[in-house]
Structures are given as structure tokens and as C-alpha cells.
LUMBAVO-883002 format. One record per residue: x negated, y negated, z of N, C-alpha, C in turn. Coordinates in pm, 1 decimal. Atoms other than C-alpha are relative to their C-alpha. Layout:
+----------+----------+----------+----------+----------+----------+----------+----------+----------+
:     n_xx :     n_yy :     n_zz :    ca_xx :    ca_yy :    ca_zz :     c_xx :     c_yy :     c_zz :
+----------+----------+----------+----------+----------+----------+----------+----------+----------+
:        X :        Y :        Z :        X :        Y :        Z :        X :        Y :        Z :
...
+----------+----------+----------+----------+----------+----------+----------+----------+----------+
***
This chain:
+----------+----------+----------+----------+----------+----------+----------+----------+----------+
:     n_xx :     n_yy :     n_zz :    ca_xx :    ca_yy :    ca_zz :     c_xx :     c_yy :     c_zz :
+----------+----------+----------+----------+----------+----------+----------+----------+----------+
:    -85.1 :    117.4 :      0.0 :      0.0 :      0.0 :      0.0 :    -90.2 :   -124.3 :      0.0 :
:     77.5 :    120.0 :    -46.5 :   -172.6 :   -347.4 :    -69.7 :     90.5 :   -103.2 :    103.1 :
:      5.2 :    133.1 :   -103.1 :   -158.7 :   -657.8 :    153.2 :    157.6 :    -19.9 :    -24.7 :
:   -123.5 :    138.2 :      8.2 :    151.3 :   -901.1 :     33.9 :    111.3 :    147.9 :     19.5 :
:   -113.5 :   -105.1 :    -77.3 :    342.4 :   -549.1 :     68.0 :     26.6 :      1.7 :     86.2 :
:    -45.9 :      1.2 :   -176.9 :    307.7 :   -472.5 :    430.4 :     17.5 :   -118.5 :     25.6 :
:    -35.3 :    133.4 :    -11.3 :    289.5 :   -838.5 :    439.7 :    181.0 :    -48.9 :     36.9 :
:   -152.2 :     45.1 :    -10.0 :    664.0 :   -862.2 :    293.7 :     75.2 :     87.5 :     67.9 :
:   -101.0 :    -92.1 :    -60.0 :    800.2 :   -517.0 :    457.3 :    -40.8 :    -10.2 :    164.0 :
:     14.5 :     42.6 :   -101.5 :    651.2 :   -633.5 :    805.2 :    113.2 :   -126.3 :     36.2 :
:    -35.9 :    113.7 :      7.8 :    821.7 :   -957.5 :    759.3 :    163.9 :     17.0 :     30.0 :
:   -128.3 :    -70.7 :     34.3 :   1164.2 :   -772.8 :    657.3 :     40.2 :     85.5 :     88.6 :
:    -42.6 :     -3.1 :   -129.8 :   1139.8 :   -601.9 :    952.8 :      5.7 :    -19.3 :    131.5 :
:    -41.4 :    127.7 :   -106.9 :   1121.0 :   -877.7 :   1206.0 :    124.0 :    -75.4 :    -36.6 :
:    -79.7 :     60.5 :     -5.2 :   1374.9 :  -1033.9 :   1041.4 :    124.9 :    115.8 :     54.0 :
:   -110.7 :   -146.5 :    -89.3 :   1630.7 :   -701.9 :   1088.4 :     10.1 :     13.4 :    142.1 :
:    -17.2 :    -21.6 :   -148.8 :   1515.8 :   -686.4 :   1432.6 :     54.5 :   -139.4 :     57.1 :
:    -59.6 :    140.3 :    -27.5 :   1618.2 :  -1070.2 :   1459.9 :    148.8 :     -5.4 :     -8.6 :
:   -150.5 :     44.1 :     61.5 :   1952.5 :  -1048.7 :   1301.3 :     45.8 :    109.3 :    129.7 :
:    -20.4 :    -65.6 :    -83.1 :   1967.3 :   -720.0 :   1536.6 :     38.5 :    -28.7 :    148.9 :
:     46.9 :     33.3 :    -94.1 :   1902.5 :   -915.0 :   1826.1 :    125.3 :   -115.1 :      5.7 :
:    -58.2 :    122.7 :    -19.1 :   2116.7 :  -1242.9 :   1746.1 :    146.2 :     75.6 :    -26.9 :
:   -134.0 :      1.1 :     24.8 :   2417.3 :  -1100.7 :   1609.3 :     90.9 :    175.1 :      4.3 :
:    -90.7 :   -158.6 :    -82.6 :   2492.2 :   -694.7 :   1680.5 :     -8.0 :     42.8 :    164.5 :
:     -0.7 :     -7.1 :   -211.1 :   2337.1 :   -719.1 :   2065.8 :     20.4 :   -123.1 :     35.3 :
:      5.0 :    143.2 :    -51.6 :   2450.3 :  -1032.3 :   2159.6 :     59.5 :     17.3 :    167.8 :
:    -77.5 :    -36.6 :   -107.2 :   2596.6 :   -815.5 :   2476.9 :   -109.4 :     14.1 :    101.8 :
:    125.2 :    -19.1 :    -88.7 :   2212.6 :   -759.0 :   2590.5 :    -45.4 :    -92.7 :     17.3 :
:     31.5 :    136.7 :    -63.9 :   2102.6 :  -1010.7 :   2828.7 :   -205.8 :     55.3 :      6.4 :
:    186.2 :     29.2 :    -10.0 :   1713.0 :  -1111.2 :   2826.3 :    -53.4 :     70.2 :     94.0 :
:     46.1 :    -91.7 :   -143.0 :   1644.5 :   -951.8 :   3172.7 :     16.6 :     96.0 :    -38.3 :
:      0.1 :   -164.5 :     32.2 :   1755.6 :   -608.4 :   3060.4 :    -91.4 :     24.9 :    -49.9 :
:    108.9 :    -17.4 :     53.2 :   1500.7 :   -618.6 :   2790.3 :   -102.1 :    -40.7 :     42.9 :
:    124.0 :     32.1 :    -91.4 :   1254.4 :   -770.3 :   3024.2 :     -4.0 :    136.5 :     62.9 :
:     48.9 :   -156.3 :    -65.7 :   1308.8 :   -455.7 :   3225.5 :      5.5 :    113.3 :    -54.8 :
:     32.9 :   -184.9 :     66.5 :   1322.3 :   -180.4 :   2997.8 :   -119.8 :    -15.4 :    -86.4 :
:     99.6 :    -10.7 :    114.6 :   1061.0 :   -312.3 :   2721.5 :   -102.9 :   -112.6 :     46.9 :
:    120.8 :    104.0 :    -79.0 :    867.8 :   -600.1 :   2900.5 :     -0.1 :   -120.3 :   -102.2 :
:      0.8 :    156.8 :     92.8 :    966.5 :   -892.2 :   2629.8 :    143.6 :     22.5 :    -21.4 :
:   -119.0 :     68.3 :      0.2 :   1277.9 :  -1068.0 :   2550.4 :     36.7 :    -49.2 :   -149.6 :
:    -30.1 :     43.9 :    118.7 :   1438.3 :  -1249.5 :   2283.0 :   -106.4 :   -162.3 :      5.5 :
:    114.6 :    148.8 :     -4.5 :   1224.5 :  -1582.1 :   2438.5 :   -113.6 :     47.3 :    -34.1 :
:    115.5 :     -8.7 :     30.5 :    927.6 :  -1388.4 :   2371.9 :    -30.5 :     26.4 :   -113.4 :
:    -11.2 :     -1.9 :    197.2 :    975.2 :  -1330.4 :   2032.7 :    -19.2 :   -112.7 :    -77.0 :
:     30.7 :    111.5 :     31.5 :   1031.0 :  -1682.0 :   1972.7 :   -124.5 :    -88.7 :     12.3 :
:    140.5 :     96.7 :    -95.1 :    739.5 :  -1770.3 :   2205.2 :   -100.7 :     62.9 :   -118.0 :
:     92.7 :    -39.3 :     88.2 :    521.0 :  -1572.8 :   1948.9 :     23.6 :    -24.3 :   -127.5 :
:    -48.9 :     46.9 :    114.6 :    686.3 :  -1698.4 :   1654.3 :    -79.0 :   -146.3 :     19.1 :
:     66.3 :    136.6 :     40.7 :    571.0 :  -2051.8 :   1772.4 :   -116.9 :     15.2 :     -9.4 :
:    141.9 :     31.6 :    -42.2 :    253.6 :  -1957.3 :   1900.5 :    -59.4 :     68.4 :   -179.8 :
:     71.2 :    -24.9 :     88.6 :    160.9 :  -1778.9 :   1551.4 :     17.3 :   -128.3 :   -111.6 :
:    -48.6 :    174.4 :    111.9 :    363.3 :  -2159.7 :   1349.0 :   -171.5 :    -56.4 :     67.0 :
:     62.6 :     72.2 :    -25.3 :     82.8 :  -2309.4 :   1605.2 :   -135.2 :     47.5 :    -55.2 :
:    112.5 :    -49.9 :     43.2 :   -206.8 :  -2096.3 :   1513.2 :    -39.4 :    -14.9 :   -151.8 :
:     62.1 :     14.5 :    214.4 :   -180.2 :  -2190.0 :   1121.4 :     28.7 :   -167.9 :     33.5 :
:     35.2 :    174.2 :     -2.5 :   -194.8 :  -2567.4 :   1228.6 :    183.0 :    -72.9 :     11.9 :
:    -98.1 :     16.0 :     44.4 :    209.8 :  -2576.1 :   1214.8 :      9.3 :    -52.3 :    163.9 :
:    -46.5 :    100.7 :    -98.3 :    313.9 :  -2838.3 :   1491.6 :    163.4 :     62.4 :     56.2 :
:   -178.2 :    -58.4 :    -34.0 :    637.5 :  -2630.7 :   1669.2 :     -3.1 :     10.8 :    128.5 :
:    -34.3 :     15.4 :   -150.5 :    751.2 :  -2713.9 :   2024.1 :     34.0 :    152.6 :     36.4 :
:   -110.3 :    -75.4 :    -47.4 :    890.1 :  -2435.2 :   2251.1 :    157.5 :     -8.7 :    -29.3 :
:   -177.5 :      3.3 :     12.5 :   1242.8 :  -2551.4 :   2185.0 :     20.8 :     28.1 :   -137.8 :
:    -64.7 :    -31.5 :    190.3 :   1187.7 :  -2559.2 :   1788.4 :    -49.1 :    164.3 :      3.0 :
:    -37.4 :   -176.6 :     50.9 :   1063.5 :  -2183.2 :   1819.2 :    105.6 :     65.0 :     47.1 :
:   -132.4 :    -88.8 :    -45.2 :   1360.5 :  -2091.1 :   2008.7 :     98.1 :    -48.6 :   -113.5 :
:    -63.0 :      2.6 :     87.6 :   1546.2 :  -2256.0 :   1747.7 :     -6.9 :     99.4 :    -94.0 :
:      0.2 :    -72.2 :    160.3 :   1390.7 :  -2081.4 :   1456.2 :     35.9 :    119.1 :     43.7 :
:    -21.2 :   -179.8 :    -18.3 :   1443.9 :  -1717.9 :   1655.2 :    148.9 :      9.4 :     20.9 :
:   -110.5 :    -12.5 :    -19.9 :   1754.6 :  -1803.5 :   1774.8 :    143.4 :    -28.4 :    -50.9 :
:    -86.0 :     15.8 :     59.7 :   1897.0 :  -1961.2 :   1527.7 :    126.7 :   -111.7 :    -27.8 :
:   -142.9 :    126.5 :    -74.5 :   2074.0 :  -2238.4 :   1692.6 :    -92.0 :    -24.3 :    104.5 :
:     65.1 :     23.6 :    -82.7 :   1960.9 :  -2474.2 :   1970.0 :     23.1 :    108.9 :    165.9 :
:    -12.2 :    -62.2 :   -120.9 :   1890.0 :  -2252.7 :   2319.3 :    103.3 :     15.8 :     77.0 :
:    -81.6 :     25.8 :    -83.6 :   2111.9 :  -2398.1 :   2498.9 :    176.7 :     57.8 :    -22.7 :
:   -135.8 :    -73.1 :     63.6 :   2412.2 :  -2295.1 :   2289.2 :     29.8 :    153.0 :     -5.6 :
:     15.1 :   -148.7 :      0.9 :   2283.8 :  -1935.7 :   2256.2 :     69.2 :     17.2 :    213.8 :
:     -2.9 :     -2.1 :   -124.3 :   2295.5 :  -1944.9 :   2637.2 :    140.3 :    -27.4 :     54.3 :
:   -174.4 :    -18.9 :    -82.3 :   2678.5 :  -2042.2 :   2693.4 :     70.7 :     36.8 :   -129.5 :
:    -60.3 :   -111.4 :     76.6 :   2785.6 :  -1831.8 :   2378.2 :      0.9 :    151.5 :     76.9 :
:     42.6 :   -106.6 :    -28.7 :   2585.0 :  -1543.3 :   2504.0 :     -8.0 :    104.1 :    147.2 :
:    112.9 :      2.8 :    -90.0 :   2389.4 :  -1544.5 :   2815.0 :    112.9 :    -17.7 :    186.1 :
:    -81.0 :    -29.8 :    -37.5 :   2578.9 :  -1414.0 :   3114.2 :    -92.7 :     -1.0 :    142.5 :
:    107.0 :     -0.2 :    -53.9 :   2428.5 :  -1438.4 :   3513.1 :    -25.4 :    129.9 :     22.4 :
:     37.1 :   -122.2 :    -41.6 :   2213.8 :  -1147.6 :   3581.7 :     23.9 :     94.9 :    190.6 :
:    -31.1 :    -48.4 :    -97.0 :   2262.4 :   -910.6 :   3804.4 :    -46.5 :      7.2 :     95.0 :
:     74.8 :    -42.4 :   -165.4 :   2102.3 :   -847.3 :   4193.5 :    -87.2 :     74.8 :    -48.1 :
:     64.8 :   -143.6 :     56.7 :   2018.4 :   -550.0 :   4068.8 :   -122.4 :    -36.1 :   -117.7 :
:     70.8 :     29.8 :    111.7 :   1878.6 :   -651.2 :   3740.8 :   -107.2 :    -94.0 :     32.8 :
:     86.8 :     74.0 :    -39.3 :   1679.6 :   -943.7 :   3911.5 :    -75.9 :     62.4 :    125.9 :
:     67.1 :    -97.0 :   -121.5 :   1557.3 :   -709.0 :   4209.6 :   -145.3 :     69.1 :   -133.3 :
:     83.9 :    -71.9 :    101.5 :   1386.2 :   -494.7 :   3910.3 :   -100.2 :    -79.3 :    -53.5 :
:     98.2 :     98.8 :     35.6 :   1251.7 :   -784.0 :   3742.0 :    -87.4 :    -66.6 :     55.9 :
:     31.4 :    100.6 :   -115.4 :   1118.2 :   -926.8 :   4068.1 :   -159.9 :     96.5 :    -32.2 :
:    130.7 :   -107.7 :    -41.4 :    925.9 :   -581.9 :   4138.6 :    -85.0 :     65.8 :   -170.8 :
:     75.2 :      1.9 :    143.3 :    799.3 :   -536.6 :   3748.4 :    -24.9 :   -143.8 :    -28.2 :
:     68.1 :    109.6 :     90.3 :    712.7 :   -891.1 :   3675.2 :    -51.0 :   -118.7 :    114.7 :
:     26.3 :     78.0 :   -123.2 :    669.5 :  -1028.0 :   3992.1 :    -70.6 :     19.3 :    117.0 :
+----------+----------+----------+----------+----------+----------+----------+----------+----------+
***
């Protein structure tokens, strides 16, 4: 396989896992996937900016949550974004904390 291949079928499937993420799990809250896989939907974004920043591309935290999320944060967050549980923040405490 050359380059601009894996290039474009890498690419093609970040975006799947994006659309996956924004619009068939929109029922899975960030903490869950913090505790079962150790990243989130913010960390996706967070590496989306940090690789915009690494090619010289000027992108805040809020504009990479845009570009992952699709919409500004804040909106994802009272569409979506539900409070976590005791439980679910107990877990997260003792894995990330």
C-alpha cells in the first residue's frame, strides 16, 4: 500500500469513528469512555488541535472541540452530556486520579 493510501483510509477512519461518536453514541457520556478506554471524545479533539498546532495551524482548545464536535462545546454538552454518576466518578477518581 503506498503513503496518500493509508494516508486517505486512516483519515476515513477517524472520520467514521467521529460520526460514530457524534451522532450513533450520543448516549455515551465522556467519563464512561474515560473509564473503559482512558480517552474521551475531548481527547480526540485535544489531538486533533494539538496535531492543526504541530503543522503551524493556529487552533484554540475551543476551535478543536469545534472541529471534533462539530458544533460549539457547549451545545454538545446540553444536547448530550448528562451528570455522571457516583459510581462513574468514584472509578474515574481511582484510574485517573
Amino acid at each position: 500500500m503506498d503513503d496518500q493510501t493509508q494516508l486517505e483510509l486512516e483519515a476515513a477512519a477517524f472520520r467514521r469513528l467521529q460520526r460514530h461518536l457524534m451522532e450513533d453514541r450520543t448516549d455515551v457520556q465522556n467519563i464512561d469512555m474515560m473509564n473503559l478506554t482512558g480517552f474521551c471524545r475531548n481527547c480526540l479533539s485535544r489531538w486533533y488541535q494539538e496535531a492543526a498546532n504541530d503543522r503551524g495551524i493556529d487552533m484554540s482548545k475551543d476551535e478543536g472541540r469545534a472541529a471534533f464536535y462539530g458544533m460549539p462545546f457547549s451545545e454538545w454538552k446540553a444536547k448530550y452530556q448528562t451528570d455522571a454518576t457516583a459510581q462513574a466518578q468514584a472509578k474515574f477518581k481511582d484510574t485517573h486520579g
